[in-house]
Structure formats: C-alpha cells, structure tokens
MIDOLO-124876 format. One record per residue: residue number from 1; residue in three letters; z, x, y of N, C-alpha, C in turn. Coordinates in pm, 1 decimal. Example, Ala and Ser with C-alpha at 12.3 -4.5 7.8 and 13.67 -1.06 7.14 Angstrom:
node nr=1	rest=Ala	nz=780.0	nx=1319.0	ny=-569.0	caz=780.0	cax=1230.0	cay=-450.0	cz=780.0	cx=1320.0	cy=-330.0
node nr=2	rest=Ser	nz=708.0	nx=1285.0	ny=-225.0	caz=714.0	cax=1367.0	cay=-106.0	cz=787.0	cx=1290.0	cy=3.0
//
This chain:
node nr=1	rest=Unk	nz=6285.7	nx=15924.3	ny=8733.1	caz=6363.6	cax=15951.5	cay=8612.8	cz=6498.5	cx=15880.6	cy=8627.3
node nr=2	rest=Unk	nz=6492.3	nx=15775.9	ny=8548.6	caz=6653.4	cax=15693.9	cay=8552.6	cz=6784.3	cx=15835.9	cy=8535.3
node nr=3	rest=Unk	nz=6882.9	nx=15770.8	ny=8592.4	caz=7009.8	cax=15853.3	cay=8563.2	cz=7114.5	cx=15777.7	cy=8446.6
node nr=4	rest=Unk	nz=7130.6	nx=15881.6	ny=8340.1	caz=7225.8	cax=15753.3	cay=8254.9	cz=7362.2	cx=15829.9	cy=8244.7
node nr=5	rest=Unk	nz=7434.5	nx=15759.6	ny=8252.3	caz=7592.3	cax=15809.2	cay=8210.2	cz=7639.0	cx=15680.1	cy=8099.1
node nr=6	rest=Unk	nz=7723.5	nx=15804.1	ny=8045.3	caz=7821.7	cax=15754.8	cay=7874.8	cz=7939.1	cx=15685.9	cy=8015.3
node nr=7	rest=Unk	nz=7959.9	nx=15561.0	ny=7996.0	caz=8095.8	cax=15496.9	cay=8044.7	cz=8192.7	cx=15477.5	cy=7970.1
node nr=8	rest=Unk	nz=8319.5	nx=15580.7	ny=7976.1	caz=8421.0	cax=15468.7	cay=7874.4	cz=8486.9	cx=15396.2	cy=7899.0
node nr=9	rest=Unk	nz=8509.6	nx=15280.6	ny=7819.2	caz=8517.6	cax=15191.9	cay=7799.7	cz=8661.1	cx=15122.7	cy=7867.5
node nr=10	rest=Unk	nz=8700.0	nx=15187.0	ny=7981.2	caz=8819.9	cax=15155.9	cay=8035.2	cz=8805.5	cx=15146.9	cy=8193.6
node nr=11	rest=Unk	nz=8865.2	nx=15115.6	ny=8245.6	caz=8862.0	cax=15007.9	cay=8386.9	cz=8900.1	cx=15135.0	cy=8457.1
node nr=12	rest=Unk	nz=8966.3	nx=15237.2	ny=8425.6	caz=8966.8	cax=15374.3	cay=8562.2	cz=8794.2	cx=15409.2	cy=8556.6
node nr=13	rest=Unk	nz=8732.1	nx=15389.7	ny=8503.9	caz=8612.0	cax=15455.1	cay=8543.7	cz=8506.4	cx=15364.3	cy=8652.7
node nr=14	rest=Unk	nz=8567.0	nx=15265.0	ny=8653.1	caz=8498.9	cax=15164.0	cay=8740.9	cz=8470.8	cx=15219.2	cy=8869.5
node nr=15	rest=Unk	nz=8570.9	nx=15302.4	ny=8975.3	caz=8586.9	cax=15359.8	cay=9065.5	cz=8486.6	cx=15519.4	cy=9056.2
node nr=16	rest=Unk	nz=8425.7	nx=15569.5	ny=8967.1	caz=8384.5	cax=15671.7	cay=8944.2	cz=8214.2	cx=15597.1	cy=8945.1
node nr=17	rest=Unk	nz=8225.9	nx=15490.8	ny=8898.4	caz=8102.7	cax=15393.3	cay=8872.2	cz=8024.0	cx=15394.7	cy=9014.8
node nr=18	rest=Unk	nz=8120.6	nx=15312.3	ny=9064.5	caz=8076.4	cax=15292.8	cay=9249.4	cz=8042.7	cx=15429.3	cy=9306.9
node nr=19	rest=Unk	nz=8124.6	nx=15550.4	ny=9263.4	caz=8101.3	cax=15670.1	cay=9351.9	cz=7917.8	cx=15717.1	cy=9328.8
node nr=20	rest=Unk	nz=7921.4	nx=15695.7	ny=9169.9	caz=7790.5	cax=15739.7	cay=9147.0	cz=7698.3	cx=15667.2	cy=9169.6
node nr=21	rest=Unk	nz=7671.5	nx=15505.7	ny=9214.5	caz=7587.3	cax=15433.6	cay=9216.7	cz=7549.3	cx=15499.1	cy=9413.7
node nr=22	rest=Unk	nz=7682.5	nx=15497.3	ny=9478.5	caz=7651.5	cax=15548.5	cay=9627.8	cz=7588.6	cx=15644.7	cy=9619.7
node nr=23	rest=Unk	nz=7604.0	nx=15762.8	ny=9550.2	caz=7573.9	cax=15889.2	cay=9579.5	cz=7395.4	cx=15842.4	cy=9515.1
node nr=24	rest=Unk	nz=7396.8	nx=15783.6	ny=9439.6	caz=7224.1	cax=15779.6	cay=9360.0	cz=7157.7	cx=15740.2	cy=9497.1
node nr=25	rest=Unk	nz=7242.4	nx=15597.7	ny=9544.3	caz=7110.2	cax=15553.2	cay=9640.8	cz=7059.3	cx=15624.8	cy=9803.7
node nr=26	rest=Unk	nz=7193.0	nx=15739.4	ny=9805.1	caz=7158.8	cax=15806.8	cay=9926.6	cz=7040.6	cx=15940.5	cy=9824.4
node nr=27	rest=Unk	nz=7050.7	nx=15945.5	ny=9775.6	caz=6913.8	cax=16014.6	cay=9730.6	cz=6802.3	cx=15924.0	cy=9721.3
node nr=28	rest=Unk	nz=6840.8	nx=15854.7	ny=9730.3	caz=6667.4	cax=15720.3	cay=9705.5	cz=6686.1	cx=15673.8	cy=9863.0
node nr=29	rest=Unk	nz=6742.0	nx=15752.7	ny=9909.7	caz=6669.7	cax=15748.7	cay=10080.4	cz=6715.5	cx=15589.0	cy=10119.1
node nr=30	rest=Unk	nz=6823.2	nx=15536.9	ny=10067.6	caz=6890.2	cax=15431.0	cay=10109.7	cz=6987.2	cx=15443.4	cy=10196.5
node nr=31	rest=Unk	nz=7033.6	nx=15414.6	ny=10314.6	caz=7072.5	cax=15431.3	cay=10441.5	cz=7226.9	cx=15351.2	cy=10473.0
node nr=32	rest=Unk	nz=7144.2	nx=15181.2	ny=10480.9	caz=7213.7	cax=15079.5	cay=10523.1	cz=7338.8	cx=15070.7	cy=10444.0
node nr=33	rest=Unk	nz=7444.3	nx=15065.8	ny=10518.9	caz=7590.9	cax=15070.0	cay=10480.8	cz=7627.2	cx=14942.4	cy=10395.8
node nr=34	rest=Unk	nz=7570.6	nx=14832.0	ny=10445.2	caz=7630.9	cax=14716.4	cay=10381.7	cz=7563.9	cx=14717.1	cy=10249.1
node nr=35	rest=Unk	nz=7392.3	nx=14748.2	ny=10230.2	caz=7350.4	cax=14766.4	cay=10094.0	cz=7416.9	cx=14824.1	cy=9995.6
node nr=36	rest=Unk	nz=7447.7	nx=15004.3	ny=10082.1	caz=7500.9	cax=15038.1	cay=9918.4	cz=7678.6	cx=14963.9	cy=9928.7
node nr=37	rest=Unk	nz=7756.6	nx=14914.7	ny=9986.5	caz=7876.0	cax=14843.1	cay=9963.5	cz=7793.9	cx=14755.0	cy=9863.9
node nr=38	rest=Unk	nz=7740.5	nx=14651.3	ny=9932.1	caz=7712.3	cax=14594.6	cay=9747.0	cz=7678.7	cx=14623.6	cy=9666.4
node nr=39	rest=Unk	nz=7572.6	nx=14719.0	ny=9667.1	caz=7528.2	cax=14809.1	cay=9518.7	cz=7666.8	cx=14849.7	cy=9422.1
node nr=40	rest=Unk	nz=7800.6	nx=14919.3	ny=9525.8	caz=7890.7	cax=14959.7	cay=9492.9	cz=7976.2	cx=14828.5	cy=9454.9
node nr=41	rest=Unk	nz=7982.4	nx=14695.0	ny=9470.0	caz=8052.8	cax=14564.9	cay=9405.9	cz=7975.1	cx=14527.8	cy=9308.5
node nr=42	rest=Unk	nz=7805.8	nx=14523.9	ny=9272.7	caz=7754.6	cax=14519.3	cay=9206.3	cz=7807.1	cx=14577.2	cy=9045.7
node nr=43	rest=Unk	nz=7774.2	nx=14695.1	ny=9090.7	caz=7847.9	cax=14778.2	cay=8967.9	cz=7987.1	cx=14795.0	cy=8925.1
node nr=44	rest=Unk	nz=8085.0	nx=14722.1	ny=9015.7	caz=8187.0	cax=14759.5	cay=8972.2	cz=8194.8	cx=14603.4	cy=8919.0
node nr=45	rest=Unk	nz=8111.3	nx=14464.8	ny=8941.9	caz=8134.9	cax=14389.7	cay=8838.0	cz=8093.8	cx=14399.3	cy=8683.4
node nr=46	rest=Unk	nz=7932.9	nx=14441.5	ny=8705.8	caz=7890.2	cax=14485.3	cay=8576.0	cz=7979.0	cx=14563.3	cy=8487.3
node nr=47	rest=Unk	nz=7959.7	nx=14661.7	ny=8512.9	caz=8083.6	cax=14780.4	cay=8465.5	cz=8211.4	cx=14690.1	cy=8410.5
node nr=48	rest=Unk	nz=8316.0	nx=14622.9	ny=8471.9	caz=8386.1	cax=14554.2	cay=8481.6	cz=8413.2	cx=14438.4	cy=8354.2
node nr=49	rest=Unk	nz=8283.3	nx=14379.1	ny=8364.6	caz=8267.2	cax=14252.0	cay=8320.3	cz=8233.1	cx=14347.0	cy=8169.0
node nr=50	rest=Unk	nz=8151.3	nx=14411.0	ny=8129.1	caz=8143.4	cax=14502.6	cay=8011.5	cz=8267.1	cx=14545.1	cy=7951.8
node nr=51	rest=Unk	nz=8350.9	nx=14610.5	ny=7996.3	caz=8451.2	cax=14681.6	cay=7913.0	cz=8584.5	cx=14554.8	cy=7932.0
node nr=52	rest=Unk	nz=8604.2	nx=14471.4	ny=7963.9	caz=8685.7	cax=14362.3	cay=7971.3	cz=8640.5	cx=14259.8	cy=7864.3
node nr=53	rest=Unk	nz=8500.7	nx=14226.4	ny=7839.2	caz=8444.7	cax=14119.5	cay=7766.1	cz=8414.0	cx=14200.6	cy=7619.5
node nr=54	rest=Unk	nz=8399.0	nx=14307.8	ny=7653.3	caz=8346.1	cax=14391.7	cay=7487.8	cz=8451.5	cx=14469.7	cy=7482.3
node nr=55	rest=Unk	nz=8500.9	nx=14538.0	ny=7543.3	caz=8574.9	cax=14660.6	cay=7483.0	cz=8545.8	cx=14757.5	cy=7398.3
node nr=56	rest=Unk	nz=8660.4	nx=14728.5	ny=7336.1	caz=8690.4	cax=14878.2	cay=7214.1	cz=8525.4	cx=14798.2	cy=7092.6
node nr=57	rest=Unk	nz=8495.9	nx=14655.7	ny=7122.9	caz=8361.2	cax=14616.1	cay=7062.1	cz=8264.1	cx=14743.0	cy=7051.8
node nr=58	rest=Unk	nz=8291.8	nx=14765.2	ny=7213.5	caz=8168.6	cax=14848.2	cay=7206.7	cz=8171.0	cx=15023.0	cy=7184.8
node nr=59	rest=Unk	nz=8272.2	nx=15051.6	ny=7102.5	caz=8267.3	cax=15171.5	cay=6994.4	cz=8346.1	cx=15246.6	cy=7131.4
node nr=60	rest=Unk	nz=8374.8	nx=15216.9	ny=7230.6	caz=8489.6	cax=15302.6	cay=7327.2	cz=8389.3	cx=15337.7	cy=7436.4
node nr=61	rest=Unk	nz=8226.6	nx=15329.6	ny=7400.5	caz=8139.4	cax=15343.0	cay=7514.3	cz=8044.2	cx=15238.7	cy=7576.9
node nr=62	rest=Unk	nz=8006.1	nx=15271.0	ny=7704.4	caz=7886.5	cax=15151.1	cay=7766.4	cz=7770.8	cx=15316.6	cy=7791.3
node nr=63	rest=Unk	nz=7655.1	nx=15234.7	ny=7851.7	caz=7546.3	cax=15281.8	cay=7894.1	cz=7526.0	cx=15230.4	cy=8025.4
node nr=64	rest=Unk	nz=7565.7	nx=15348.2	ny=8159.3	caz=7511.5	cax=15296.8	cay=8284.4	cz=7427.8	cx=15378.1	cy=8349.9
node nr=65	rest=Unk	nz=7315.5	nx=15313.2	ny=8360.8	caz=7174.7	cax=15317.4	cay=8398.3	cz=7099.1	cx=15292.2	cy=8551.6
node nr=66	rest=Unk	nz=7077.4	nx=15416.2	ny=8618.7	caz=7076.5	cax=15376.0	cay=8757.4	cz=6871.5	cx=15409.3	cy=8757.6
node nr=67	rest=Unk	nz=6792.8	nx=15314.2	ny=8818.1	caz=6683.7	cax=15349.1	cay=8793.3	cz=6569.8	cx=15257.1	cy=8933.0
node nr=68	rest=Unk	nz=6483.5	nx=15310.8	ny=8951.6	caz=6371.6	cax=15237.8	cay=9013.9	cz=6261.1	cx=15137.3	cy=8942.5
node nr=69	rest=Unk	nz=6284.2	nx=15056.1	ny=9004.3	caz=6160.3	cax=14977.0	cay=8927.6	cz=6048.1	cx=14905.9	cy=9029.0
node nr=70	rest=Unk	nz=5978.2	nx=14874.6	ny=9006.3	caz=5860.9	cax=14810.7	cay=9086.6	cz=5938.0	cx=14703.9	cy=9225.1
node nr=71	rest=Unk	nz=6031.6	nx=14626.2	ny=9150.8	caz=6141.5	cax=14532.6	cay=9264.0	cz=6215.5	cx=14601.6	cy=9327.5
node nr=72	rest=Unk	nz=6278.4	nx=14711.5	ny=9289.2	caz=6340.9	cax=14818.5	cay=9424.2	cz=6451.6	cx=14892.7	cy=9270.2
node nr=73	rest=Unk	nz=6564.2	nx=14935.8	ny=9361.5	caz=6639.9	cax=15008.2	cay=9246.3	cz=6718.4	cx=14912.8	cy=9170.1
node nr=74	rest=Unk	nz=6792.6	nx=14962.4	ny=9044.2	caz=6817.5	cax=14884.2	cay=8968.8	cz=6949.9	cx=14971.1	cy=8906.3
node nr=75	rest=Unk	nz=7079.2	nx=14872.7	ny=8876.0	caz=7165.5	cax=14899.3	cay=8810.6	cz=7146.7	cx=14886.9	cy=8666.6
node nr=76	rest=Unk	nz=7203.6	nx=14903.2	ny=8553.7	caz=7202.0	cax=14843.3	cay=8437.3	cz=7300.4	cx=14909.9	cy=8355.1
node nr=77	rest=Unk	nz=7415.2	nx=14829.7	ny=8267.4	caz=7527.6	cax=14850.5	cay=8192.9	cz=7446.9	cx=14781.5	cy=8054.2
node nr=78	rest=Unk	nz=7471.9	nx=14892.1	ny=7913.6	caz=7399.8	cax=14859.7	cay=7816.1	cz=7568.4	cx=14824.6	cy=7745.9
node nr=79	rest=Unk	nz=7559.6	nx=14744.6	ny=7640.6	caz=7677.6	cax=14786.3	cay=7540.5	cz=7645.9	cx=14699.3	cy=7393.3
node nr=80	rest=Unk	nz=7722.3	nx=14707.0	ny=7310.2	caz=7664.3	cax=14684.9	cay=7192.1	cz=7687.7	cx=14555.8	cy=7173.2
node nr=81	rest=Unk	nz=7759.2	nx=14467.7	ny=7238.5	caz=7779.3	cax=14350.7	cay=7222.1	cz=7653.4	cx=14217.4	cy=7242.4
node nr=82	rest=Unk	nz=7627.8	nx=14168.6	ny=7126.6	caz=7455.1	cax=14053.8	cay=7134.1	cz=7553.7	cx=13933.8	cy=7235.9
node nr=83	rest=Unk	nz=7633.2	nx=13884.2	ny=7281.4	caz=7719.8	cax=13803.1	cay=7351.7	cz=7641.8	cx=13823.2	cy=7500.0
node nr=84	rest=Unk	nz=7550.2	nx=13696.3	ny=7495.1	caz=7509.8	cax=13701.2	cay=7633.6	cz=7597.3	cx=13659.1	cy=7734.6
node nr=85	rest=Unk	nz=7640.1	nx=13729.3	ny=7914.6	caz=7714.2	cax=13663.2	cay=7993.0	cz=7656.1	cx=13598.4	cy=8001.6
node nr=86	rest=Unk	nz=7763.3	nx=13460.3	ny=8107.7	caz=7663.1	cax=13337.3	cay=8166.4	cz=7820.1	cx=13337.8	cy=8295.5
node nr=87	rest=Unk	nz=7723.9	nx=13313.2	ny=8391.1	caz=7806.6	cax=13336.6	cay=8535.9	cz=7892.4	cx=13183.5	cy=8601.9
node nr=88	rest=Unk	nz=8004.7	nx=13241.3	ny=8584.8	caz=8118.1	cax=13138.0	cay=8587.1	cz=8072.2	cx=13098.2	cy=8719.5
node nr=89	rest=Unk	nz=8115.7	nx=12953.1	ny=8781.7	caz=8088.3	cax=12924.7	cay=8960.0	cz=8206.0	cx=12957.4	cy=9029.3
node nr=90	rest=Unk	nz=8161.3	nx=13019.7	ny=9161.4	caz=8286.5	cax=13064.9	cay=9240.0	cz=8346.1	cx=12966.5	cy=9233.1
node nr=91	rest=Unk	nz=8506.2	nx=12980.4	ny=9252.6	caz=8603.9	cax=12871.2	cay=9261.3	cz=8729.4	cx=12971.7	cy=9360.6
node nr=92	rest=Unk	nz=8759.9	nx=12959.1	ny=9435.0	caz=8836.7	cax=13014.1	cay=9502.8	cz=9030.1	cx=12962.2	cy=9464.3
node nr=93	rest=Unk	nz=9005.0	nx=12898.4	ny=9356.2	caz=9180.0	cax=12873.2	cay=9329.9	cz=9142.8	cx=12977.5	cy=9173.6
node nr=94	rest=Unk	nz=9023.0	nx=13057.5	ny=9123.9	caz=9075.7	cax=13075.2	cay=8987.9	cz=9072.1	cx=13251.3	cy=9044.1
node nr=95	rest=Unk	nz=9106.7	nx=13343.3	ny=8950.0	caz=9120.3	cax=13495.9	cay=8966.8	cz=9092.9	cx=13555.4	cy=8939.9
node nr=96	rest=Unk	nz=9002.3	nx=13489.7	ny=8786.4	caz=8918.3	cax=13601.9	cay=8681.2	cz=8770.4	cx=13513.7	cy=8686.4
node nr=97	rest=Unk	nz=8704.7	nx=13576.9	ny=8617.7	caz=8557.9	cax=13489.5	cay=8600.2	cz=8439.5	cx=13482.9	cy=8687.0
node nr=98	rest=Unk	nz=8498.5	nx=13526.1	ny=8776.1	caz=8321.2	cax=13497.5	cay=8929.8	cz=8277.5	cx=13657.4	cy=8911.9
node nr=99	rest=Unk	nz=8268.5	nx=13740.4	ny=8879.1	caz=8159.2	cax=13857.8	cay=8874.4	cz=8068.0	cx=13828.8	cy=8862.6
node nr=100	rest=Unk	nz=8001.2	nx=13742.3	ny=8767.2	caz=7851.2	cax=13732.7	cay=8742.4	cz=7817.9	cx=13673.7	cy=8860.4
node nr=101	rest=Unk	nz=7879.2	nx=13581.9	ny=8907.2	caz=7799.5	cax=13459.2	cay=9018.6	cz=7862.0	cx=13552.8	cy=9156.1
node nr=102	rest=Unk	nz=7902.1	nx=13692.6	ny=9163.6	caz=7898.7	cax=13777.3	cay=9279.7	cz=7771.9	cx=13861.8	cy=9271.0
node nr=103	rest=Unk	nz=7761.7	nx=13853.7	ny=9140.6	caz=7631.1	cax=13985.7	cay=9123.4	cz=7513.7	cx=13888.3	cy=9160.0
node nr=104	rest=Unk	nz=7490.4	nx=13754.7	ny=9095.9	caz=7396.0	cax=13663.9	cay=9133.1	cz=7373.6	cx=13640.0	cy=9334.5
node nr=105	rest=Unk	nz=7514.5	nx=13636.7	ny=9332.4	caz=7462.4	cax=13633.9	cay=9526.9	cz=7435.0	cx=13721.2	cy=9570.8
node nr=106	rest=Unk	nz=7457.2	nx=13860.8	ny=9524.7	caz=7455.4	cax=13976.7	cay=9569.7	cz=7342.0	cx=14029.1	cy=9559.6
node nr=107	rest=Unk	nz=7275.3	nx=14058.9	ny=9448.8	caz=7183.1	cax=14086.9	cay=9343.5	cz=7022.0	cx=13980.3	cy=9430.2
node nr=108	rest=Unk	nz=6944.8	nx=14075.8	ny=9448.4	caz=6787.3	cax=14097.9	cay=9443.1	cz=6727.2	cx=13946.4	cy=9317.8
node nr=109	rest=Unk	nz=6768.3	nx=14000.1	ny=9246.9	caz=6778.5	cax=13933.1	cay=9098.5	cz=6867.9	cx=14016.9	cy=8978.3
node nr=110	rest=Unk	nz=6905.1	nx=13943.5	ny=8889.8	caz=6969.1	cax=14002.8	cay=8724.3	cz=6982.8	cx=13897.1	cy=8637.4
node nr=111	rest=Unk	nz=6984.0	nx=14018.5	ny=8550.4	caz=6939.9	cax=13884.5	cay=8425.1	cz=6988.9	cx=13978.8	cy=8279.3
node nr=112	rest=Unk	nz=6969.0	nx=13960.1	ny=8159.3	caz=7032.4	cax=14021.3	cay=7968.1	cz=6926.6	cx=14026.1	cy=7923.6
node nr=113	rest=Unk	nz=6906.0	nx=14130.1	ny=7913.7	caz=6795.2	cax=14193.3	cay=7809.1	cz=6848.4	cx=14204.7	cy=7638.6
node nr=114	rest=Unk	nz=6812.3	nx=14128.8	ny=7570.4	caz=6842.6	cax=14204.2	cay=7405.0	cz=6803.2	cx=14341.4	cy=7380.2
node nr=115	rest=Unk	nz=6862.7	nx=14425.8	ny=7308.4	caz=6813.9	cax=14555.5	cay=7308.9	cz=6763.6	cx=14536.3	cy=7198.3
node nr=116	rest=Unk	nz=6696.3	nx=14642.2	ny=7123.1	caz=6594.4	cax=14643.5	cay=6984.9	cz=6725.8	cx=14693.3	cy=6888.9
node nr=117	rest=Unk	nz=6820.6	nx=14789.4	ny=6905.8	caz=6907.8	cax=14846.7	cay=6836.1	cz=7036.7	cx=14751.2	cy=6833.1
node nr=118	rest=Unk	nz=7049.6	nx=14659.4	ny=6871.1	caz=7122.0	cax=14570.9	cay=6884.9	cz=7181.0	cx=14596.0	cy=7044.7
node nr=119	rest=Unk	nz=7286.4	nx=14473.2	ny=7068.4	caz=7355.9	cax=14483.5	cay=7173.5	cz=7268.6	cx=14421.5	cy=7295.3
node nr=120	rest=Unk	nz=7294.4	nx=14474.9	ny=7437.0	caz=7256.2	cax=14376.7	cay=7527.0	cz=7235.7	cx=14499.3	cy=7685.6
node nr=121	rest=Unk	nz=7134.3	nx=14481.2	ny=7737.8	caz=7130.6	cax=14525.9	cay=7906.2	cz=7142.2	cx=14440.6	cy=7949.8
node nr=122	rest=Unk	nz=7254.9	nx=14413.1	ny=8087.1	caz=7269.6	cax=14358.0	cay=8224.1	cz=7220.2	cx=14475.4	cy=8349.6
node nr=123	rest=Unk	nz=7150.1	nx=14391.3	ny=8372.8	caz=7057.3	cax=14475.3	cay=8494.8	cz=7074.1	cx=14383.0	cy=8609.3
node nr=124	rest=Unk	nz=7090.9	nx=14416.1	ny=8744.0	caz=7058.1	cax=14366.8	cay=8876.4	cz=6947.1	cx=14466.1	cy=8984.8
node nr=125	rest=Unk	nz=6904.6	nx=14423.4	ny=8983.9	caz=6808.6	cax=14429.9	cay=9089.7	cz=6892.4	cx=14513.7	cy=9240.1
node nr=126	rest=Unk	nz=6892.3	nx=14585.5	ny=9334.1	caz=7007.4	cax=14597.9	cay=9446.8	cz=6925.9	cx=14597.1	cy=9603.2
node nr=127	rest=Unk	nz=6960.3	nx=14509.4	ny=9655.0	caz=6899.9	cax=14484.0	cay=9823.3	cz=6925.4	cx=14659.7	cy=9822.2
node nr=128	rest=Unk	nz=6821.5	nx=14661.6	ny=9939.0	caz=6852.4	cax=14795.9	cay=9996.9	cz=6876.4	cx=14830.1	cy=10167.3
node nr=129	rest=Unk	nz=6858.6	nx=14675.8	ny=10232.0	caz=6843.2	cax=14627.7	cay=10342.1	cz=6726.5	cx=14678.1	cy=10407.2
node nr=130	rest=Unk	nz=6601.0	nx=14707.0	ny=10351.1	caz=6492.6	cax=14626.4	cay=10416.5	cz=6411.2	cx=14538.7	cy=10324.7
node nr=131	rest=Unk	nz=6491.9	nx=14487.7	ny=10242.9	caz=6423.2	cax=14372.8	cay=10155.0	cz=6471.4	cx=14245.4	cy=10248.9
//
C-alpha cells in the first residue's frame, strides 16, 4: 500500500520530506546507511525541484508518493504542472539546476509520467544497497 502525503508547497517541508522517506524505508526492511542518505537527497531534490519550478502553480500543494514496485521502492512527487523537467548537466561553477542530473546518478532509474487529470509524476526508482 503506497504512502501519500499532501506537500505544501514550500521549501520548510523538504526536511520533513527526507524524515519520512527514512522512516518508510526502515519499514521496508532497508538497512544500508548510504542507501537511505540518497533516498533522503533523492527526495529532497524532487520535492525541491517541484515547489521551486511550479509553486503557488500548483494550487499551494504537491503529491508525495512513497511506494514498491517490481524495480525496488520508489519515490514520486505529483503536481499539476504538464512542464516536463529535463536534467540540467552537473557543472560545478553553477548553484542552481543539477537536481535532476543528482537524482539521475543517484536514482535506480526516473523518469515524468503525464497524469490523466492533468499535471505530471516524477518518480525515481531508490538503490537500496543490494541492488
């Protein structure tokens, strides 16, 4: 049974984001320290990259979605915005912009789902360290 939480739409909850993505995967019997640290950067780009790129777009809320799937567990931030990301390349002189291409190194796999009601899922995939 996925876990969903209402996110609003503001950057203090980012830190509440990470708490709950840790606490999910020590119930899914996930162990390895360095996994859930990235699970926990994972989500705090998603998360991140959502309420910075959409905002108040997205009516003051996101949809974050913690779930299992056949590839292992899975993050996912829904919001109403049809604006697909596309993942800037690390560059180490710029300060904003590399989340996606952290979640891409980080990340199992992820990828934008269109939703049917409009708007968009970003989902990643999350090592669990025995992948």
């Amino acid at each position: 049974m996925p876990v969903v939480l209402a996110v609003p739409a503001s950057l203090e909850f980012v830190r509440e984001a990470r708490a709950e993505v840790g606490r999910w995967l020590g119930e899914q019997g996930v162990q390895d320290a360095d996994a859930v640290y990235q699970a926990k950067v994972i989500v705090s780009e998603l998360v991140t990259n959502a309420i910075v790129h959409v905002g108040e777009e997205a009516g003051g809320t996101l949809e974050l979605l913690l779930y299992r799937a056949d590839a292992g567990p899975v993050v996912e931030v829904r919001d109403s915005s049809d604006v697909r990301p596309e993942p800037c390349p690390l560059d180490a002189s710029t300060v904003t912009g590399r989340g996606l291409a952290i979640v891409e190194r980080l990340a199992l796999a992820w990828g934008v789902n269109p939703l049917a009601s409009g708007g968009k899922a970003v989902y990643a995939v999350l090592r669990t360290g025995s992948a």
